[in-house]
Backbone bond lengths (Angstrom), bond angles and torsions (degrees), N, CA, C in turn:
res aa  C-N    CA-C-N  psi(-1)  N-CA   C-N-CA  omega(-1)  CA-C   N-CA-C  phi
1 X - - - 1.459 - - 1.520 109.15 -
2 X 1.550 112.95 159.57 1.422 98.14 179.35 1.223 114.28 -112.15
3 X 1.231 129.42 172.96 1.196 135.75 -167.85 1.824 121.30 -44.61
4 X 1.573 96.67 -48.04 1.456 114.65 164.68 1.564 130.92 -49.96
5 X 1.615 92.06 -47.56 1.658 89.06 168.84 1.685 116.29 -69.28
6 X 1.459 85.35 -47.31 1.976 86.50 176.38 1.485 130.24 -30.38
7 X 1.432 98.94 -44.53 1.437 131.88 -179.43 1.924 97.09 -58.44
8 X 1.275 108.91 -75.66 1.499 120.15 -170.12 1.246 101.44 -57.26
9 X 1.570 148.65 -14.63 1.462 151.17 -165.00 1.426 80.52 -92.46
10 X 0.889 121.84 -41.07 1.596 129.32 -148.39 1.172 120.50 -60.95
11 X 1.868 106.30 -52.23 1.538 144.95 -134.60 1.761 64.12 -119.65
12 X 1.284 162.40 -26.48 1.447 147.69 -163.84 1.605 91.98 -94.32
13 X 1.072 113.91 -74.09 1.852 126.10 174.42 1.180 94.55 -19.35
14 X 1.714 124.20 -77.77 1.232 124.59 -169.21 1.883 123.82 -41.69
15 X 1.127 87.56 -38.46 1.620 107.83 -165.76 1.874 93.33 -74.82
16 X 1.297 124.17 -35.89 1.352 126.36 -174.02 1.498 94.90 -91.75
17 X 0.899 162.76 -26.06 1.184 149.46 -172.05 1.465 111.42 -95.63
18 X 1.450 115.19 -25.39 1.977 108.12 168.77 1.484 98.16 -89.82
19 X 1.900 128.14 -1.39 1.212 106.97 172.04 1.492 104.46 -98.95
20 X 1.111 121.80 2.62 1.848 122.08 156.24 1.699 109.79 -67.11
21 X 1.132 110.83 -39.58 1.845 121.21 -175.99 1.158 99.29 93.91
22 X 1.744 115.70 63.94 1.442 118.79 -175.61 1.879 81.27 -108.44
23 X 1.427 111.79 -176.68 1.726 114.31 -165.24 2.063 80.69 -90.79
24 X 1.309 85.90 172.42 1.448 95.68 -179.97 1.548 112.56 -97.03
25 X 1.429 102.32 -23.26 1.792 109.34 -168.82 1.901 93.82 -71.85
26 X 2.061 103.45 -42.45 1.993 84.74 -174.41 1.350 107.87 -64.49
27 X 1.687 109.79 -30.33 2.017 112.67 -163.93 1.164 98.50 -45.83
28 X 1.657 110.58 -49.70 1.547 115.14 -165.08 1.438 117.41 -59.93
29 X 1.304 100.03 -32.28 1.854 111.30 -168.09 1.364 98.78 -77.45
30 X 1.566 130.14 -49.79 1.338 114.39 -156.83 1.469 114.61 -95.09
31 X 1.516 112.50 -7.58 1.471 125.11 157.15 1.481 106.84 -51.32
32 X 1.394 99.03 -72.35 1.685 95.20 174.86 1.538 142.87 -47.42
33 X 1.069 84.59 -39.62 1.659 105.75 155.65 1.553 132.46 -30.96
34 X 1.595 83.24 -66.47 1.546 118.56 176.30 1.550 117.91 -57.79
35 X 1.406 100.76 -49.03 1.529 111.06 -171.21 1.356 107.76 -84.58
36 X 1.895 120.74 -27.07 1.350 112.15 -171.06 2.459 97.48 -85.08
37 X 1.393 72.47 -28.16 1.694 69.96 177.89 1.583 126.27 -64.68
38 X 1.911 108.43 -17.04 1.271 115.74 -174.06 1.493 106.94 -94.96
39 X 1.633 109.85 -33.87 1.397 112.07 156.67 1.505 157.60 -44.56
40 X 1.700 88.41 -48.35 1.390 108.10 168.48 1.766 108.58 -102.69
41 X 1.398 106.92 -97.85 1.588 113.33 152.82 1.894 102.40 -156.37
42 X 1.327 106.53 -165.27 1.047 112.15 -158.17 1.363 103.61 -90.34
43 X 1.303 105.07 -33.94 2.070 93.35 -177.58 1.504 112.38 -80.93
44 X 1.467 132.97 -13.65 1.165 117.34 137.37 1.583 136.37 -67.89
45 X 1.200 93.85 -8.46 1.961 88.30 169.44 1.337 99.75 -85.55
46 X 0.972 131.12 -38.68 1.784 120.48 -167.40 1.696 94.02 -90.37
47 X 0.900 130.23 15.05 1.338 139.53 158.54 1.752 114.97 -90.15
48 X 0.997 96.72 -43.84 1.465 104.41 174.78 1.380 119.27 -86.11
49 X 1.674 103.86 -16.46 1.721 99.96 175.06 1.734 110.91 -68.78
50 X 1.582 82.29 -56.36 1.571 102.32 -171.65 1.817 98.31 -45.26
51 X 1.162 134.75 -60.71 1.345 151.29 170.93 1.882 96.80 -19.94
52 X 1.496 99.07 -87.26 1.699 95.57 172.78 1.192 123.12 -65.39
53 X 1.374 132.05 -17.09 1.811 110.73 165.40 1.408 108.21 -61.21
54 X 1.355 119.29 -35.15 1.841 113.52 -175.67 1.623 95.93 -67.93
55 X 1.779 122.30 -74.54 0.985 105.07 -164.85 1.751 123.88 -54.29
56 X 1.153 136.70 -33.95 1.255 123.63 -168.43 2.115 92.75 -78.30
57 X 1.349 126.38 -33.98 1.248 112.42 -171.16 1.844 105.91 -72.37
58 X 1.362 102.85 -26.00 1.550 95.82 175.73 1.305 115.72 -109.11
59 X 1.605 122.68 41.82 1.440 116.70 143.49 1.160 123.15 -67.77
60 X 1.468 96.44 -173.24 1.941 110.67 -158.72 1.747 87.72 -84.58
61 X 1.383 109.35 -54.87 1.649 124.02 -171.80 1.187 110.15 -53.05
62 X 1.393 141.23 -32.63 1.495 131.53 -152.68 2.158 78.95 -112.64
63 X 1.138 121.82 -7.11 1.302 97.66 -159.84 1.382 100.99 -106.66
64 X 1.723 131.03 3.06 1.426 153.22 155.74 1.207 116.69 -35.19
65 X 1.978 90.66 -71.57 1.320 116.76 -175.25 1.907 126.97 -32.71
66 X 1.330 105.93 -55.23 1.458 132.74 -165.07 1.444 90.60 -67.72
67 X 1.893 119.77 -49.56 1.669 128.07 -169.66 1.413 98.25 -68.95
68 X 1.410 122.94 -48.37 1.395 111.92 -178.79 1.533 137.04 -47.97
69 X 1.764 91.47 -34.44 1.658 98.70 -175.58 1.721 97.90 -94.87
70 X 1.052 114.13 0.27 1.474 109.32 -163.04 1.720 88.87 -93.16
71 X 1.468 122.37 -23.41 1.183 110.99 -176.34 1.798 102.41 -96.27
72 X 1.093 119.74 -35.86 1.581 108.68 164.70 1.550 104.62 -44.78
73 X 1.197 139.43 -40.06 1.371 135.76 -166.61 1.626 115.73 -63.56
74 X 1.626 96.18 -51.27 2.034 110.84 161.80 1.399 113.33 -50.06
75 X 1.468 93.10 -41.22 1.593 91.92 -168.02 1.291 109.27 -56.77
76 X 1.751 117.77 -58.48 1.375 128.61 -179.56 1.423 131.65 -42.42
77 X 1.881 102.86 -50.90 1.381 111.33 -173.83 1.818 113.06 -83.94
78 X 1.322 93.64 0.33 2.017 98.39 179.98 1.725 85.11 -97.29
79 X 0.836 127.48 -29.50 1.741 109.01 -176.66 1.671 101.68 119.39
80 X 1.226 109.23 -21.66 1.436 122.48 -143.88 1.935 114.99 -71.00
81 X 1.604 86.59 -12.91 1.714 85.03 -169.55 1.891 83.74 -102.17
82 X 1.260 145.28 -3.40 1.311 144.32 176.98 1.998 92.65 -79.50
83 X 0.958 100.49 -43.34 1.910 112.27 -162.88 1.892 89.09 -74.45
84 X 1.209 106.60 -62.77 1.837 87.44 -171.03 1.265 101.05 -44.76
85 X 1.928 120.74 -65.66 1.392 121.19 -171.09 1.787 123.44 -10.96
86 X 1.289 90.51 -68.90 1.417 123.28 -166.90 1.784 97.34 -73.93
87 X 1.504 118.32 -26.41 1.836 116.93 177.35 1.677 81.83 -68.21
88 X 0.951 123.95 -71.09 1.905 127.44 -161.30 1.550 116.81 -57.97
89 X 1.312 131.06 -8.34 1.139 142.17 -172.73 1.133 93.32 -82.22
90 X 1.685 115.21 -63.53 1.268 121.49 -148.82 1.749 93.62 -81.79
91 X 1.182 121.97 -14.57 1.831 110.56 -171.89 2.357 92.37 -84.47
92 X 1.230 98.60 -26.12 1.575 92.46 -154.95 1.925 100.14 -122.46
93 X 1.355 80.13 -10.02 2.010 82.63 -178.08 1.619 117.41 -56.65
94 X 1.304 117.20 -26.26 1.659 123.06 177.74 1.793 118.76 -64.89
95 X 1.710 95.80 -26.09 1.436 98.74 -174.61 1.825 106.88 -71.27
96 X 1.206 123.73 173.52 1.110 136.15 171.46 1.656 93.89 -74.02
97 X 1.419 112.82 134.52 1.638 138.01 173.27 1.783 94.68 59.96
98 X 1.219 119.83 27.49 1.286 126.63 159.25 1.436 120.69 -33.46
99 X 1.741 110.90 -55.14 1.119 128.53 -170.23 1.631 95.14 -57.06
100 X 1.462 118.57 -53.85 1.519 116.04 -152.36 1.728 112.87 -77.27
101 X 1.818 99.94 -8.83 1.159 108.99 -179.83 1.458 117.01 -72.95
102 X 1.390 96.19 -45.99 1.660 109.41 -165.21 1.908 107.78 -78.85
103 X 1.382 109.27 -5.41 1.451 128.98 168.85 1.408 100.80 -58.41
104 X 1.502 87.38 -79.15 1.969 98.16 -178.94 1.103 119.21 -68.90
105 X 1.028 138.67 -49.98 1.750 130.30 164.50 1.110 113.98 -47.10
């Protein structure tokens, strides 16, 4: 087969599998999969999977996320994000929309 049809088998699969209500991120993955495995061969596609599960799980961006909420969590269970709240209320709480300031700040 040639590359073109592969492609259009591909872009059909895809199209039938988000019309099952499968997620779009696996449709996308195992389409690709499929087509790079029928293209090239198969032990370079699972070469290339394995390849992007490390790189996208060990970026800088996805590896924030987990630190960010993990520090809202310290923040919460030390008391500590109730104590700033309530430090900023009392410096800005007198002004008019004080309250909504010391929310967001």
């Amino acid at each position: 087969m040639s590359p073109i049809v592969i492609g259009l088998i591909g872009i059909f699969l895809l199209l039938i599998l988000l019309a099952l209500r499968m997620q779009i991120g696996f449709c996308m993955a195992l389409v690709g999969f499929l087509g790079f495995g029928i293209l090239c061969s198969f032990k370079s596609s699972f070469s290339v999977l394995g390849m992007e599960f490390y790189k996208t799980a060990s970026s800088y961006s996805l590896t924030v996320i987990p630190l960010f909420i993990l520090m809202g969590q310290f923040a919460n269970y030390s008391g500590m994000g109730f104590e700033i709240y309530q430090t900023v209320y009392r410096w800005i709480g007198f002004l008019p929309g004080g309250l909504s300031m010391a929310t967001i700040g």
